[in-house]
C-alpha positions in Angstrom: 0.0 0.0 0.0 1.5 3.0 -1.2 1.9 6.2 1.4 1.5 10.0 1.1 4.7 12.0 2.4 1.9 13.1 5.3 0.9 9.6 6.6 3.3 9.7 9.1 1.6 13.1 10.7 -1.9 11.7 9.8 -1.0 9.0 11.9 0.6 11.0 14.9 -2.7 13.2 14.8 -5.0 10.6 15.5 -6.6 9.9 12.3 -8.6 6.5 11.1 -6.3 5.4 8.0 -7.7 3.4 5.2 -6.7 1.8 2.2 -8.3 4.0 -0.6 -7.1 3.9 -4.1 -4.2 1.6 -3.1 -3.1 4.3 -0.5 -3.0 4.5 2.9 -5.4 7.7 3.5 -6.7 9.5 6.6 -10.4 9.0 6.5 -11.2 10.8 9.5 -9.6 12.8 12.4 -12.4 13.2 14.8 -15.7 12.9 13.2 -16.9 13.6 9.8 -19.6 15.5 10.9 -17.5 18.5 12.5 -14.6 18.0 9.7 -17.7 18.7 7.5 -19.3 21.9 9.1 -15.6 23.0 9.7 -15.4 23.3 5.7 -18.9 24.3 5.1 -18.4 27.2 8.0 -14.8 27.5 8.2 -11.5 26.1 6.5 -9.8 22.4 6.7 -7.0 21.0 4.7 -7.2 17.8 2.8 -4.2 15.8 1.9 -5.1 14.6 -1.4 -1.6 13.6 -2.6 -3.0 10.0 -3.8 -4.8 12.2 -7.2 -2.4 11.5 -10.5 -0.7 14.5 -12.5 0.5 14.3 -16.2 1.7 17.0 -18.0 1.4 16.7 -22.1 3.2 19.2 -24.0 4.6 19.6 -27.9 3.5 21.0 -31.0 -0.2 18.8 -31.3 -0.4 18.8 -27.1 -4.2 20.1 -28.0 -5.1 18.3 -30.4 -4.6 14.7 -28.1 -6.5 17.0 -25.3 -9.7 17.5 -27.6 -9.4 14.0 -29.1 -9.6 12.3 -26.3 -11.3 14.7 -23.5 -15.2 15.8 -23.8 -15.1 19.4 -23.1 -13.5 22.0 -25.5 -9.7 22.7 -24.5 -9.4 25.0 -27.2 -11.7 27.7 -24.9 -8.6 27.4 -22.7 -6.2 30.4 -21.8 -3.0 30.1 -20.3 -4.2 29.8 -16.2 -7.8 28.9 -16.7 -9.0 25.0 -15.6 -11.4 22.9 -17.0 -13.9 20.1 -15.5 -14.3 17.6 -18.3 -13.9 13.7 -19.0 -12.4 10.8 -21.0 -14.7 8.9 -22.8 -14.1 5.2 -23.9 -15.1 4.1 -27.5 -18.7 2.6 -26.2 -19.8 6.0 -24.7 -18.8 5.7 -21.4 -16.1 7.5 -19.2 -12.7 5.9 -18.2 -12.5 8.7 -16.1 -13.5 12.5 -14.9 -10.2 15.3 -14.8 -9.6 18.6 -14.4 -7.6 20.5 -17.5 -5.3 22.5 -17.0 -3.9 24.8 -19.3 0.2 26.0 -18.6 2.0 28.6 -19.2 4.4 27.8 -22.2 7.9 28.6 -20.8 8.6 25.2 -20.2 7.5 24.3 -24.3 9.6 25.1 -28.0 8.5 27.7 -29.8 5.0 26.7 -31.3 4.3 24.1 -28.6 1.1 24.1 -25.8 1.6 22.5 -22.4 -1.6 21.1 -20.1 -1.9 19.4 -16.8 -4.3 16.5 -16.8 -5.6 15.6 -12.7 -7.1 12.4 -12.6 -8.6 10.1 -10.3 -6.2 8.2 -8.0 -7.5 4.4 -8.6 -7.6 5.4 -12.5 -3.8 6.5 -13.0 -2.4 3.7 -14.8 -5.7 3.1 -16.5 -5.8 6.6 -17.8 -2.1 6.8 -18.9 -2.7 3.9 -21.0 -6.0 4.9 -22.6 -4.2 8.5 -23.3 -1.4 6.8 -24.8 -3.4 4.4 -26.5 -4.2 7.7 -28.5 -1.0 9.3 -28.6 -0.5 9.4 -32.7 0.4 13.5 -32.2 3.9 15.3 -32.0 3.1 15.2 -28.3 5.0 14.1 -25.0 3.3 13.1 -22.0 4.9 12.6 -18.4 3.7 11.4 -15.4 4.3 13.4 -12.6 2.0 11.5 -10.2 4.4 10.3 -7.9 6.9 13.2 -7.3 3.4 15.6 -6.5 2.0 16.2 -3.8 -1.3 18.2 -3.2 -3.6 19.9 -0.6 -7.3 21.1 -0.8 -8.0 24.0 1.7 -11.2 24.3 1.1 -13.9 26.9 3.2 -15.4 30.1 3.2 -12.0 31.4 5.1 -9.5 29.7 3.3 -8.5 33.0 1.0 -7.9 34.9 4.7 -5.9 32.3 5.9 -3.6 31.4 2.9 -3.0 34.8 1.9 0.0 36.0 4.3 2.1 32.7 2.7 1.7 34.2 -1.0 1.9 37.2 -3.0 -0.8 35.8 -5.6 -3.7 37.7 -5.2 -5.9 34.6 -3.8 -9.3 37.2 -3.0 -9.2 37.9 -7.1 -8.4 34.5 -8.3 -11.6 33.7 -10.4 -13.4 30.2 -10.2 -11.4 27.4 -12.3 -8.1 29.8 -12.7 -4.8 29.3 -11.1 -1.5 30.8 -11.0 2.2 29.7 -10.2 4.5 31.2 -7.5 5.8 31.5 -4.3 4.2 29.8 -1.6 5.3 29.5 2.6 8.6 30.6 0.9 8.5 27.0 -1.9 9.1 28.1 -5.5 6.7 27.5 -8.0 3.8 26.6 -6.6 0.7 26.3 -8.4 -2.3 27.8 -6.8 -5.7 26.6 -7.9 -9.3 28.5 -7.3 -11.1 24.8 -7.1 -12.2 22.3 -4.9 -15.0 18.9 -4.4 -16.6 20.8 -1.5 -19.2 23.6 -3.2 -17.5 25.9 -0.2 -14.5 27.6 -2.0 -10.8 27.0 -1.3 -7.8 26.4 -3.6 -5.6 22.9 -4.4 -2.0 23.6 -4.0 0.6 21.6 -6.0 3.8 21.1 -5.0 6.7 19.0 -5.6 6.7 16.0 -2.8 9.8 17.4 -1.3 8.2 20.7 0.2 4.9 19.3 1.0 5.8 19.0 4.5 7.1 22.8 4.6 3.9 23.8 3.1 1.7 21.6 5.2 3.0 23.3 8.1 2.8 26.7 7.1 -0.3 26.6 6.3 -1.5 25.4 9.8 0.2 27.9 11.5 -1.0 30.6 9.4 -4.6 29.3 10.4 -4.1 28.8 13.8 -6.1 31.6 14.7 -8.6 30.6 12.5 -9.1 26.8 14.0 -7.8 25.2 10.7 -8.6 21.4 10.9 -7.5 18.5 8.8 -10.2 17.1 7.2 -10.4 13.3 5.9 -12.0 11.4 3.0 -15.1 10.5 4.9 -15.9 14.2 5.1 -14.9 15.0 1.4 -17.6 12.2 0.7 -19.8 14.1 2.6 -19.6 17.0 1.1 -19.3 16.6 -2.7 -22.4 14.5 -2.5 -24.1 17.3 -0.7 -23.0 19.1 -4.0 -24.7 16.3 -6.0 -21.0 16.2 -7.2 -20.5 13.0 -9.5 -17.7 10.0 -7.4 -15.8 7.6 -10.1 -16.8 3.6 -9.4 -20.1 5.1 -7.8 -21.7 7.7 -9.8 -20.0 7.1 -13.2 -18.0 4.6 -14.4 -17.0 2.7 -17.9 -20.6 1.7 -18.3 -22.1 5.5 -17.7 -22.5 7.9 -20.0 -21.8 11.7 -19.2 -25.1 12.8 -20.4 -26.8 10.0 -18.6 -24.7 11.4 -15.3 -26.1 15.0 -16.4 -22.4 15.9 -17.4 -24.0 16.8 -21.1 -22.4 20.6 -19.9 -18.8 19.3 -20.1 -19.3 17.3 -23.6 -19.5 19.3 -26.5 -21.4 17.7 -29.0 -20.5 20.6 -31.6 -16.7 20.0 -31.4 -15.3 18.5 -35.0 -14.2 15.4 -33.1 -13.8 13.7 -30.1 -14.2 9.8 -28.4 -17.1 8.4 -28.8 -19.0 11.6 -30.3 -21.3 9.9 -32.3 -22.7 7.8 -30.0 -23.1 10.9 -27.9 -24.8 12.5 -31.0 -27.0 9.4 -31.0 -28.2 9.6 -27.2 -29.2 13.2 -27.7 -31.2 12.5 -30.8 -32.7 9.5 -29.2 -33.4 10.5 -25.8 -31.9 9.3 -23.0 -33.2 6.1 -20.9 -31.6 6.7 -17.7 -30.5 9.6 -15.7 -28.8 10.0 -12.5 -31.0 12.1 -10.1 -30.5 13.7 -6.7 -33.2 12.1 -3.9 -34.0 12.4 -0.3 -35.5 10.2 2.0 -38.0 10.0 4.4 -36.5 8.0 7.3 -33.8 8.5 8.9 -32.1 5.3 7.3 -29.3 5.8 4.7 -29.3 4.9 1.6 -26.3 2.7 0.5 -24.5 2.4 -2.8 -25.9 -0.7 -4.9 -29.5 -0.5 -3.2 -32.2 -1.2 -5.2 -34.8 1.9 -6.8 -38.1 0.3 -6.8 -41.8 2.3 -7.9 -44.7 2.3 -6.1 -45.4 -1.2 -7.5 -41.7 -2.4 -5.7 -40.3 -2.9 -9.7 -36.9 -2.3 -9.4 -36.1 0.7 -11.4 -32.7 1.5 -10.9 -29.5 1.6 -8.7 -28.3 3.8 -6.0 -24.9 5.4 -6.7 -24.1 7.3 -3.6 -25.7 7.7 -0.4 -25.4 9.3 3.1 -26.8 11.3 6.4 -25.9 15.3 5.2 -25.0 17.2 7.7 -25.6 20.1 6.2 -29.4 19.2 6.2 -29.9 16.5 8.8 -31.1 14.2 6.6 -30.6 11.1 4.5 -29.4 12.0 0.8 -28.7 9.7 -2.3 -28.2 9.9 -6.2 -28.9 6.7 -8.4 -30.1 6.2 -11.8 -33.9 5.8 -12.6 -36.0 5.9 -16.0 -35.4 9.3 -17.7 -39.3 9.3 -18.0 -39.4 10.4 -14.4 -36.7 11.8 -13.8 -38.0 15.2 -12.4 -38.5 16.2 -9.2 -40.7 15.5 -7.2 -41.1 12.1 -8.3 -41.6 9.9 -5.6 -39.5 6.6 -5.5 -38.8 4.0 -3.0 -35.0 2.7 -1.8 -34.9 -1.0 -0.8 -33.0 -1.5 2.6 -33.0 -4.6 3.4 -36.6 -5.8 4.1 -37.9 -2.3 4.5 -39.2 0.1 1.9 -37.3 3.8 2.7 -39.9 6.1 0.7 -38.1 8.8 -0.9 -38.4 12.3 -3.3 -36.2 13.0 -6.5 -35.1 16.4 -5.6 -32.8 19.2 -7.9 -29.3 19.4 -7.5 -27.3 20.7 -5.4 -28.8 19.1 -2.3 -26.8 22.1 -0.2 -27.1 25.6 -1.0 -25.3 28.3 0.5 -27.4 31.0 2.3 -26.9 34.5 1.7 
């Protein structure tokens, strides 16, 4: 099981470890309910050095981007990010990434540089596929392992990291980032995103000063009761978000527009992976669609739980599940018939022997009160 350069301090701080995407992760500290409310009301740091990094650069680096990715790269300037998603060539996703598009210092003359973040448990899988596709005058490293990265993530996160860095973190727009000095580490890049639907920044840095950074940016936040924050909470909160999780919400069977992702693949772009069949689904119409639902019990619903109508057919799947604490009650996502998929739909979750009755609902679940 492969280790973080912070597992040693997640361990001396108390935290539940876990194997998670062949890593050794903290999953909690003290109890994912006040790691949650600490980011929804506050600031906490996740270590989320397991995520893999590749940068592709050289003369075609865009045109392997727009092959094999679902959104339009080409909308890109140099320190904007973009959500998107690899397709497979049967119209389902090998994997969601954020885009990142570099400055071109480190390229020739006539060349375009991108970071590519993917999911941890999908690393080798997505290097392959990308490769797989690699015809271009285009290089590709993986930086995975020699990256580390943090998510400081809250409402006060801006205050609190700001003192460490002369980037201007109170103007940095949504999805833009920008590379610097950080806690006194060189070339640091500074990211305005997050999983949590409460604001923050990802901070990448070379494994070597993660600790230095890791600690500066606890002291700076002292006064602020920074916390660390786990996995279990990151659930937590993404899902309050309606945020889609690989292996739950999507997968290599899912399609994006079936997952509601139809905003990050662009149907109108000359080419990409599995276009056509995308084309086809939006003529067509859709036969299943992932919805947001909450439930009338206080019982959770759990991933792989049946969706059954009023008649107890099954109907479809749950994808995600669990208590918000954000709302104080039980919360789920699954896919059901796109002929009712609306909300207000009522639907019932199998638990066991009991019928949990339950509403479809619009996402986001949690929304932020003025």
């Amino acid at each position: 099981m492969k280790e973080t350069v912070l597992t040693p301090v997640h361990i001396g701080l108390g935290a539940k470890m876990a194997e998670f995407a062949g890593y050794n992760m903290p999953i909690v500290y003290t109890n994912i309910q006040e790691e949650h409310h600490a980011v929804r009301k506050n600031v906490g740091v996740f270590d989320v050095s397991h995520m893999g990094e590749f940068i592709i650069r050289g003369k075609e680096a865009l045109e392997l981007i727009q092959l094999v990715t679902s959104n339009d790269a080409s909308r890109l300037q140099i320190g904007q990010a973009q959500y998107s998603c690899l397709p497979n060539d049967r119209a389902g996703i090998v994997d969601d990434l954020l885009v990142y598009r570099l400055t071109e210092e480190m390229c020739s003359e006539g060349e375009h540089a991108f970071m590519l973040v993917v999911n941890a448990s999908n690393i080798q899988k997505d290097w392959e596929w990308i490769s797989r596709h690699n015809s271009f005058d285009t290089e590709m490293i993986n930086i995975s392992d020699r990256t580390g990265l943090l998510a400081v993530q809250g409402p006060n996160a801006a205050d609190v990291l700001q003192p460490l860095t002369s980037i201007p973190l109170h103007e940095m727009k949504y999805y833009t980032f920008e590379k610097g000095v950080f806690a006194g580490v060189e070339n640091v890049l500074v990211s305005a995103t997050g999983y949590t639907g409460s604001g923050g920044f990802e901070i990448y840095v070379d494994n070597q000063h993660l600790m230095t950074i890791w600690e500066a940016i606890f002291k700076a936040g002292e006064h602020a009761g920074i916390v660390p924050v786990g996995l279990g909470a990151r659930d937590t909160l993404r899902l309050e978000m309606g945020y889609c999780l690989y292996g739950n919400d999507i997968d290599d069977a899912t399609s994006p527009l079936e997952a509601g992702l139809g905003w990050i693949t662009k149907l109108k772009k000359d080419h990409f992976i599995s276009v056509d069949h995308f084309r086809k689904q939006k003529e067509q119409g859709l036969e299943k669609k992932l919805v947001g639902f909450t439930v009338q019990d206080r019982r959770v619903p759990r991933h792989g739980y049946d969706i059954v109508d009023n008649d107890e057919k099954v109907i479809g799947r749950v994808t995600s599940g669990t208590l918000s604490p954000s709302l104080q009650m039980p919360i789920g996502m699954g896919y059901v018939p796109a002929e009712i998929a609306r909300p207000g739909q009522e639907i019932h979750v199998v638990a066991g022997r009991k019928l949990l009755k339950a509403e479809i609902v619009k996402l986001p679940f949690y929304r932020e009160t003025p």
